[in-house]
N, C-alpha and C positions, 0 to 999 in steps of 0.2 A: 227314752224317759227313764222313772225307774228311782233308783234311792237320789240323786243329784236334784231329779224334780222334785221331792220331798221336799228338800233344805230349801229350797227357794219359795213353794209353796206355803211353808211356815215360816220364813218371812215377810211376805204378802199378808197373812192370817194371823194377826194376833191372838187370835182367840182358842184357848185348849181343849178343841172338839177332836174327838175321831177321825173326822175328813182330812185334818193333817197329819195323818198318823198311816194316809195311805198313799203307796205308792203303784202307778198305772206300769204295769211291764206288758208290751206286746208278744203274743208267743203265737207264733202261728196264724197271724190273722187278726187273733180273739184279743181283746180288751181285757187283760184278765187284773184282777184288783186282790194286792197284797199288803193287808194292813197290819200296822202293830198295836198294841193296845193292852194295856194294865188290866188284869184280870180283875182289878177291883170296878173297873169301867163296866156301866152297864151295855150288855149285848145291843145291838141294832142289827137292821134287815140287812144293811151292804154286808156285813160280816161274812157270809159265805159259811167256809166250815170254822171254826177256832177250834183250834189247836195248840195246847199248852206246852211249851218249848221246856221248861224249868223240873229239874231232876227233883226236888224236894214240892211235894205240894203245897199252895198258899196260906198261911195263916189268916186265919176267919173267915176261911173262905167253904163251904158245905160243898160238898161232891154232888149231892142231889140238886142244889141250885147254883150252880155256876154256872152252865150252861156251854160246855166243853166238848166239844163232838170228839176229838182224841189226843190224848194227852201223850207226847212222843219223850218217854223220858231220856231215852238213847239218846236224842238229839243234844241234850243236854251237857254242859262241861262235864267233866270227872271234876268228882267232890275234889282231888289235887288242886285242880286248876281253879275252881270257887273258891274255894277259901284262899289261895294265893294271890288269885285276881281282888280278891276283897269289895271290889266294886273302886278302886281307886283310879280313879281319871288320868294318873300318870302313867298305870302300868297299862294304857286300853292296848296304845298299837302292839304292844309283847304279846297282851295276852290274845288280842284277834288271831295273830300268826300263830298261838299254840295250840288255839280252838280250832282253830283251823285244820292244822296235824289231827288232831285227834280224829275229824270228821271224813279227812281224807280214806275213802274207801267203806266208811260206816253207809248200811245199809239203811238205818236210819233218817240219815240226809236224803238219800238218794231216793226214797220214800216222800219225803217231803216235796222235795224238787221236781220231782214226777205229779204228786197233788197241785204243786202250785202251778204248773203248763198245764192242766187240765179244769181248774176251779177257783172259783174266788174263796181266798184265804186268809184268817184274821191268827196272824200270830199271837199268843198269850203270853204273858210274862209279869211277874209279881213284883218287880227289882223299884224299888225309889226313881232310881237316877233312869231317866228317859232316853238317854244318849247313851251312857255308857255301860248296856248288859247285854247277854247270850243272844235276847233275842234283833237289836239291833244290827250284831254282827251276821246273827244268818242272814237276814235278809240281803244285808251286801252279799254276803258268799252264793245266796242265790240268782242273785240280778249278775254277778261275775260267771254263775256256773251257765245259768242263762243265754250269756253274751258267748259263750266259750262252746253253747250247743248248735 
């Protein structure tokens, strides 16, 4: 299953809840459930840990009520690669393959990847655009690094 069940799930789903915002990856056995989810979305119980993906903290958002168990800013692009990627839907596939470079061998991911085979995890991310930010692309690189363990 994994991000491919996402897209088909939210076709099924019209409706812009949470629950299609997660995707089921088997590790080990365990049913482990990894969602993505706009930090301005209010928390709920499937949530697990959340975990803020985004190097720049979110505008309007309070540190003492977000409700953020860890905020991984390593995981994050390099400010380069933000503003170059700009968020423009042309440049996704370049900028997946550079995010990706940068993550390669970052202990950061490797942290994360490691939380996610062990815990249910609700990725954060502040971006407009639902398809095309940082935090969409981890999840691919994690159901890839996943597939690849």
């Amino acid at each position: 299953m994994g991000y491919t069940a996402l897209s088909a799930l939210r076709s099924r789903c019209p409706a812009q809840e949470t629950v299609l915002n997660i995707a089921d990856v088997l590790v080990s056995g365990y049913l482990v459930l990894v969602g993505l989810k706009r930090i301005y979305e209010k928390s709920g119980i499937t949530d697990g840990k959340r975990v803020l993906v985004d190097r720049l903290w979110p505008r309007g958002v309070k540190k003492s009520t977000a409700n953020v168990d860890l905020w991984l800013k390593d995981v994050a692009p390099s400010d380069e690669l933000r503003q170059w990627f700009s968020h423009d839907p042309s440049k996704w596939k370049e900028f997946k393959a550079k995010y990706k470079r940068e993550l390669d061998g970052s202990k950061a991911f490797a942290d994360l990847a490691d939380m996610v085979r062990t815990s249910d995890v609700t990725i954060l991310y502040a971006a407009k655009d639902t398809e095309h930010n940082n935090a969409v692309a981890l999840a691919e690189f994690l159901e890839a690094k996943d597939g690849a363990s």
